[in-house]
VEXVEXFI-149105 format. One record per residue: residue in three letters; y negated, z, x negated of N, C-alpha, C in turn. Coordinates in steps of 0.05 Angstrom, whole numbers, plus 5000, padded with zeros to 4 digits. Each point is the difference from the previous one (the first is absolute). Layout:
N
alaYZXYZXYZX/...
***
This chain:
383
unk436929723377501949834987501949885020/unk499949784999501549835018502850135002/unk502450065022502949985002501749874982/unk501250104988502249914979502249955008/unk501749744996502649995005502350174994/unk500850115006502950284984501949845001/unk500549595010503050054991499649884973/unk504250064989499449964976499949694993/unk498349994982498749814992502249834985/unk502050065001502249854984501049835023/unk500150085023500749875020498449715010/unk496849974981498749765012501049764987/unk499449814997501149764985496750074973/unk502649994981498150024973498949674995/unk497850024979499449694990501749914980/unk501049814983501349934983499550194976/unk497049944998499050214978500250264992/unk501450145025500950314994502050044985/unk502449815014502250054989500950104978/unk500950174996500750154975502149844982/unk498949984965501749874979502750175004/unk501549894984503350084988499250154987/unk502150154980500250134981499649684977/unk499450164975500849864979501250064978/unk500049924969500250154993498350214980/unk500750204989498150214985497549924996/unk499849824982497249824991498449915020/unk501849845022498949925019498550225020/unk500650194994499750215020497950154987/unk500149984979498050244990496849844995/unk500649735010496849904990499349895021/unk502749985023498949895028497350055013/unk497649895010498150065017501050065033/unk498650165009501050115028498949785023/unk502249825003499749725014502250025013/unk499249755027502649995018500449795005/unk500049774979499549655003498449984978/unk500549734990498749854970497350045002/unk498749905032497649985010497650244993/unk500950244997499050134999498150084983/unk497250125003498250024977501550244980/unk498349964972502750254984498350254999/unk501250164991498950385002498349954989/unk498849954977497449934982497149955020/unk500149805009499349815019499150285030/unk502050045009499150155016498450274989/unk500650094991499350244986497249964991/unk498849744987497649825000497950155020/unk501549765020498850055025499350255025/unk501850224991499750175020497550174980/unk500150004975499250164980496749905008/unk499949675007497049954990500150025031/unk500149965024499550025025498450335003/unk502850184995498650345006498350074980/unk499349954974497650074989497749815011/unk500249815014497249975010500050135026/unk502049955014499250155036499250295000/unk501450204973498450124988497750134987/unk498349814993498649994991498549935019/unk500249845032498550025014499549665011/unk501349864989499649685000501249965022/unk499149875015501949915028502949774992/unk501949975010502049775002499249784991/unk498249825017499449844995498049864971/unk499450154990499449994970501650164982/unk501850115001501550144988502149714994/unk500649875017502349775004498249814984/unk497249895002499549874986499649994970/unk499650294990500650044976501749964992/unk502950195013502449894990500449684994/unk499649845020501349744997498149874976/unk497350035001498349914966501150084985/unk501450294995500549994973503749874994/unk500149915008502349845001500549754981/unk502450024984499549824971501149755005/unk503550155019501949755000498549935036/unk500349685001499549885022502350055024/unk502750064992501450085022499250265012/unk499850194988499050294997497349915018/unk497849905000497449985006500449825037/unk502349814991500649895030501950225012/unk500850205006501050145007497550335011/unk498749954979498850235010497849935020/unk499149754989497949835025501349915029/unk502849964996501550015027499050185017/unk501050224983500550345014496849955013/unk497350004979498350075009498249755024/unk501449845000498749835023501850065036/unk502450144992500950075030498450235010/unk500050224975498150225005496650125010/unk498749704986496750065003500349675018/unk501349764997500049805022500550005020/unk503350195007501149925019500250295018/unk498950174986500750275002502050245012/unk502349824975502550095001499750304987/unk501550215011500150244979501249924969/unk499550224991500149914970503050095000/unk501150065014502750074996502749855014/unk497749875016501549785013500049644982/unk497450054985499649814980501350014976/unk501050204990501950074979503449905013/unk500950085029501849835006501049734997/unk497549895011499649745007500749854968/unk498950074988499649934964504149954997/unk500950135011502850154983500449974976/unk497650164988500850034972499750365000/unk501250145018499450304999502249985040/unk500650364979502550105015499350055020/unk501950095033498950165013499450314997/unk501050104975498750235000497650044988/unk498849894982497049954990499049865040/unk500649805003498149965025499950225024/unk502250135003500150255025497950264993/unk500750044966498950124991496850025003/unk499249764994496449945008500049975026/unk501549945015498549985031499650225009/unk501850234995499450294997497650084995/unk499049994981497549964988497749975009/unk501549735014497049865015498950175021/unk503350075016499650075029497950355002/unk502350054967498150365001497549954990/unk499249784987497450024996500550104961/unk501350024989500850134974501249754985/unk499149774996500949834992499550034970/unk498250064989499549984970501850254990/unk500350145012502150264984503149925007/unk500849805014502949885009500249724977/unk498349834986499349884987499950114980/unk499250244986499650134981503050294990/unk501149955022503150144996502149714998/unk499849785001501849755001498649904965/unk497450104995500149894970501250234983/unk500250305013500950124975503250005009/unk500349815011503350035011501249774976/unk498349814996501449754983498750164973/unk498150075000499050164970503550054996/unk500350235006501850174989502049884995/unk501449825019502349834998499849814970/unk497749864998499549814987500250164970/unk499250274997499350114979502950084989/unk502450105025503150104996501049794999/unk499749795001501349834992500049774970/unk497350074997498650004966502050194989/unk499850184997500950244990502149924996/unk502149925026503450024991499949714981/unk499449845002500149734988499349924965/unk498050294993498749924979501950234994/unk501550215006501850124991502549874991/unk500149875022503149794992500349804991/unk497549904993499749724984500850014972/unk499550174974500950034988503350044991/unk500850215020503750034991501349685015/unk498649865021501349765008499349804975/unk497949914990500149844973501350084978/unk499850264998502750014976503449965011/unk499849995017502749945022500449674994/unk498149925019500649784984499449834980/unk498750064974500149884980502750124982/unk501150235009502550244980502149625013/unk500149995030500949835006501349664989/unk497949925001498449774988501450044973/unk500350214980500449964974503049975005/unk501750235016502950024999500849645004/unk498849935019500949655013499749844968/unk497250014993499949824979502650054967/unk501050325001501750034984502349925011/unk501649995025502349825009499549815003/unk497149835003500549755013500349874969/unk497850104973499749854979501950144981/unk499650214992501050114975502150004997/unk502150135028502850015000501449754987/unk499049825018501649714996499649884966/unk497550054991500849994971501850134987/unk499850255001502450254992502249875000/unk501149925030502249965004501449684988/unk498049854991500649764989500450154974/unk499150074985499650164966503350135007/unk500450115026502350274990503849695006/unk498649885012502749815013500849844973/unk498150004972499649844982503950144982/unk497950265007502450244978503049995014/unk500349995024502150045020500750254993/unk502450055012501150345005499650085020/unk500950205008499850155023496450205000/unk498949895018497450235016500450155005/unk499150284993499850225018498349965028/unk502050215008499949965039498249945003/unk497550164988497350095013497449704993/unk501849904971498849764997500349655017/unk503350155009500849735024498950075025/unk499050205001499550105037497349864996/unk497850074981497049875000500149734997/unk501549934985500649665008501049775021/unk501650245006500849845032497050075019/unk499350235000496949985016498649874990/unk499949934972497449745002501549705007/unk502549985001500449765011500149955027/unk501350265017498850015019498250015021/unk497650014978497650025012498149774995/unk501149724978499849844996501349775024/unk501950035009501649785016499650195035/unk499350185003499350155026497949995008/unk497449914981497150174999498749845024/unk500349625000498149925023502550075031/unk502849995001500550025025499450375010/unk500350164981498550285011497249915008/unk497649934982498149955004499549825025/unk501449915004499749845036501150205015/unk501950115003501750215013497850235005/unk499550134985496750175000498249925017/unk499149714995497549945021500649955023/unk502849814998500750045035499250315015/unk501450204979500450235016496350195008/unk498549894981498050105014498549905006/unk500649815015498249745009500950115035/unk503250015002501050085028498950394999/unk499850064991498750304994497849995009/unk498149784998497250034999499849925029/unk501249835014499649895023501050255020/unk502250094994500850235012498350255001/unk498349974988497950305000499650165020/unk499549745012499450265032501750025011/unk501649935002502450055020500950385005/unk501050055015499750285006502350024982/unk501949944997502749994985499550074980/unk498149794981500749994976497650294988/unk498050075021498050175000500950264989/unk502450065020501550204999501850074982/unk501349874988501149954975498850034978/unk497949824994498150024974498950305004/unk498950165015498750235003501550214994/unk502350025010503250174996500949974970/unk500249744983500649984987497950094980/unk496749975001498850134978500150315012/unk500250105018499550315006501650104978/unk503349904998502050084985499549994970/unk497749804994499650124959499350215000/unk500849944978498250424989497449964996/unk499350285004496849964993498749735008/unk500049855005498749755004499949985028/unk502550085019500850025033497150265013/unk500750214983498450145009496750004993/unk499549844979497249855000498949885014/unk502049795006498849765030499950225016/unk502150205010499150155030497550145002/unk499350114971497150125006498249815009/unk500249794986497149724998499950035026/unk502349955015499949925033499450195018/unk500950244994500250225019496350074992/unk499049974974497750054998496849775013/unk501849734996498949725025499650195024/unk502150125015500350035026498850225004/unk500050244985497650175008497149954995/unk499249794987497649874989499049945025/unk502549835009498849815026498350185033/unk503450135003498950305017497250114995/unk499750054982498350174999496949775005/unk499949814992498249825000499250005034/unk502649995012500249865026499850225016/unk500750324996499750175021496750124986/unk498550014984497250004991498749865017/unk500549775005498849825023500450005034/unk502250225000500150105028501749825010/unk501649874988502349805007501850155017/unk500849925022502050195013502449954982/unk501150245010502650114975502849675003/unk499750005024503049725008498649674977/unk497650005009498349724990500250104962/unk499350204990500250104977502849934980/unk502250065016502049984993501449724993/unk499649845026500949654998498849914982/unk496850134992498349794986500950044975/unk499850304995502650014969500849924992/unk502549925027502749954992499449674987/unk498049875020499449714985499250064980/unk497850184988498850014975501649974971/unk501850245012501950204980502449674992/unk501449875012501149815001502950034985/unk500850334991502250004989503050005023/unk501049935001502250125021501450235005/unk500450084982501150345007498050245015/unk497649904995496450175011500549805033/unk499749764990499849815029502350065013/unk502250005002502050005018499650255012/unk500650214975499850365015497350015024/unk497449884994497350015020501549855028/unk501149875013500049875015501750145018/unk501750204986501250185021498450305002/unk498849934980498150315003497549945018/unk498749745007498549925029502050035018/unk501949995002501750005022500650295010/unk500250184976501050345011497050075003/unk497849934993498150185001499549845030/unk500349785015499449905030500450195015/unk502850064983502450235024499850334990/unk497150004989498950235000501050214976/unk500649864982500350124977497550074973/unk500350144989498450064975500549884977/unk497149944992501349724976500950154976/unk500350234996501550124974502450005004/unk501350025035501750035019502249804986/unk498849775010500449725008501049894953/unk497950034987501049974977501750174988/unk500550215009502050134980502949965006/unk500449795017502549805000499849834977/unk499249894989500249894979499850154970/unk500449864974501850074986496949954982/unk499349775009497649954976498250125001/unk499550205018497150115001501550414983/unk498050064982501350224982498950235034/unk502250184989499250215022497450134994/unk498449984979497750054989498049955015/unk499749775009498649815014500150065022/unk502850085017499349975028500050294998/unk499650284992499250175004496450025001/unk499449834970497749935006498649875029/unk500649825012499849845025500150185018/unk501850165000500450165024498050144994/unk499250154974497350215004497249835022/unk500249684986497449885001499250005029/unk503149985014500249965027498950255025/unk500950264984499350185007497850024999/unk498549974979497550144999497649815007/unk500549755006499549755012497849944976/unk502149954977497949904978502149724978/unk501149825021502649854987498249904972/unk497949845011499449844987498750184966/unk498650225005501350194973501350014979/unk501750065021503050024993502249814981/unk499149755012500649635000498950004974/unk497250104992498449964973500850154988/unk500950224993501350164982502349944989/unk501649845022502749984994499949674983/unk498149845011500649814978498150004967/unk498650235004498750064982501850104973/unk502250185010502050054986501349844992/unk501849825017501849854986498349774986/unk497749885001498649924982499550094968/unk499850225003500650104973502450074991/unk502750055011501450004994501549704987/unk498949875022500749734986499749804978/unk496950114994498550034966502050134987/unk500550215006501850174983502749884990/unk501849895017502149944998498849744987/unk498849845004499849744989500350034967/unk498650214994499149954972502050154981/unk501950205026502450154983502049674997/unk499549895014501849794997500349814991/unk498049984990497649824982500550114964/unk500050195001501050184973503650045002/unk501649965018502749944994501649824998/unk498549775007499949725004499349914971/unk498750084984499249904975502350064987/unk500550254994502650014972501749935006/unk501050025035502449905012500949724994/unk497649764998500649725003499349964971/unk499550174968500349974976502549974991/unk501350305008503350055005501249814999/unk500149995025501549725008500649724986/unk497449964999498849774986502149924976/unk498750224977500050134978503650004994/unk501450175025502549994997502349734999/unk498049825024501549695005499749894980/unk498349994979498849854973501750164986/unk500850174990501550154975502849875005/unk501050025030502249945002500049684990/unk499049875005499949645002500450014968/unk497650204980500350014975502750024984/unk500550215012502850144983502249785010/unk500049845017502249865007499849764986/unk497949864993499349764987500850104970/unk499050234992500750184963502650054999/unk501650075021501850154992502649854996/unk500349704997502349874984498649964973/unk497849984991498649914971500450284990/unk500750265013500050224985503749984988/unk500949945018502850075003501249714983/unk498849814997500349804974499350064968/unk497850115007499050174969502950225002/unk500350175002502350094998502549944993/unk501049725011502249914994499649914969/unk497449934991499949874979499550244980/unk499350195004500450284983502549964980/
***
């Protein structure tokens, strides 16, 4: 096997395409595909491809018909010009296939480091065949949280949707019917009326005010600033903060383990992560932990300065390190918080339902009783 570079790989000039997204928010995050630019092919897509590549190299088919199958069965014509790209640098020009996956930039440098690995050990179909059950799994945890949370978010906002249509429409009849009678309103009936008029004469300059603000939000994404902020600020929900940290912390031992399986040296392992993983609290902490492990530190060493990694983990790490079985180790640990993350999804998913009925339920009684409660207190006078 050819000499490997040891420095860290964070130090070369990346392609545009690595670059790691912003934070977003929740929604955005939980259905995001693991991309580093628009350009990029999506997890589906890859997962496709690595899936139909190693069951034929597998099976015994050489590259070069393995690629032509892939690209035949190809439906969409971008999809088909893309894969015929790949396969005319490879069997034309005879570019490695991992240098042809660059070239494309529609795929990360850690999928491409990852197969040249591959190539060089000669183990390419089983490095191809660990990168499809890598988006399997992802693609499947991320099904999972989404079809969990799709439900309590539509009753969210349709519970929504009704409260607006009762201040925007109902109130204002009410309150024409109650201005008829005159007299004095109870409080609770003048406070819901000033919010629907307020929300009548406010509604388009908020509604511009709003899009300004996530319009400059959106452009700001990457910025390291605003990275750091958004990440800090979801760590701090409840239950929800410590959800995202598993997703990520379980990305990052996914990745490890993918990458030290393939004999990735431990420094190149780490940077490629850190691009993979793309969160900032995982990304920032890696960049000084290449730095202590240069200066001869232990990577359980080196992470248990940080706050985001559970001491769980780096006891774990440190075993893996010892017993020189990381990558193990790497799979166990995101194997866990994978299920844990199922877990939490669906406890959350079940408190999320009665929680946003409640609510709902309670904003509507109130709107009720305030619109009823001078027609009660009139019947009365007339007693």
């Amino acid at each position: 096997m050819p000499a490997i570079d040891l420095k860290p790989y964070g130090k070369k000039k990346t392609p545009k395409a690595a670059q790691p997204e912003g934070e977003g928010g929740l929604l955005a995050f939980l259905n995001r595909d693991i991309s580093f630019g628009g350009t990029e092919l999506s997890d589906k897509k890859k997962e496709y491809l690595y899936l139909e590549l190693s069951s034929l190299l597998l099976a015994g088919i050489n590259l070069k018909t393995s690629m032509e199958l892939v690209t035949a069965e190809q439906e969409k014509e971008n999809d088909r010009k893309l894969f015929q790209g790949i396969q005319d640098n490879v069997l034309g020009k005879g570019v490695p296939f991992s240098k042809a996956l660059e070239i494309s930039g529609k795929f990360s440098l850690y999928e491409v480091y990852s197969i040249q690995i591959g190539e060089e050990t000669g183990k390419l179909s089983e490095v191809l065949e660990d990168l499809a059950k890598f988006y399997q799994a992802k693609i499947k945890q991320r099904r999972k949280i989404i079809s969990t949370l799709t439900y309590p978010c539509m009753v969210l906002l349709s519970s929504f949707g009704a409260v607006y249509f009762m201040l925007k429409v109902v109130v204002p009849m009410f309150a024409d019917v109650l201005k008829r009678f005159g007299g004095q309103l109870p409080w609770i009936t003048e406070m819901v009326i000033s919010i629907s008029k307020g929300m009548e004469a406010y509604f388009v300059p908020s509604f511009l005010l709003l899009t300004t603000i996530i319009v400059l939000l959106y452009r700001a994404r990457k910025t390291a600033t605003y990275r750091r902020i958004i990440s800090g600020f979801l760590l701090r929900v409840p239950v929800v903060g410590n959800l995202i940290k598993k997703v990520y912390l379980g990305r990052f031992c996914n990745s490890m383990r993918l990458l030290i399986s393939a004999h990735v040296p431990l420094l190149r392992a780490i940077a490629l992560s850190k691009q993979m993983v793309g969160w900032y609290p995982i990304e920032s902490s890696l960049q000084k932990v290449e730095d202590d492990i240069l200066h001869g530190s232990s990577l359980h060493q080196s992470l248990q300065q940080f706050s985001v990694y559970p001491s769980k983990m780096i006891q774990l790490v440190r075993i893996g390190e010892e017993s020189n079985k990381l990558d193990y180790f790497f799979g166990k640990i995101a194997e866990q918080y994978s299920e844990e993350v199922e877990y939490q999804t669906a406890s959350l998913s079940s408190l999320m339902e009665p929680l946003f009925i409640i609510v709902v339920g309670f904003l509507v009684g109130v709107i009720m009783i305030a619109m009823y409660l001078p027609m009660f207190q009139m019947g009365n006078t007339f007693q």
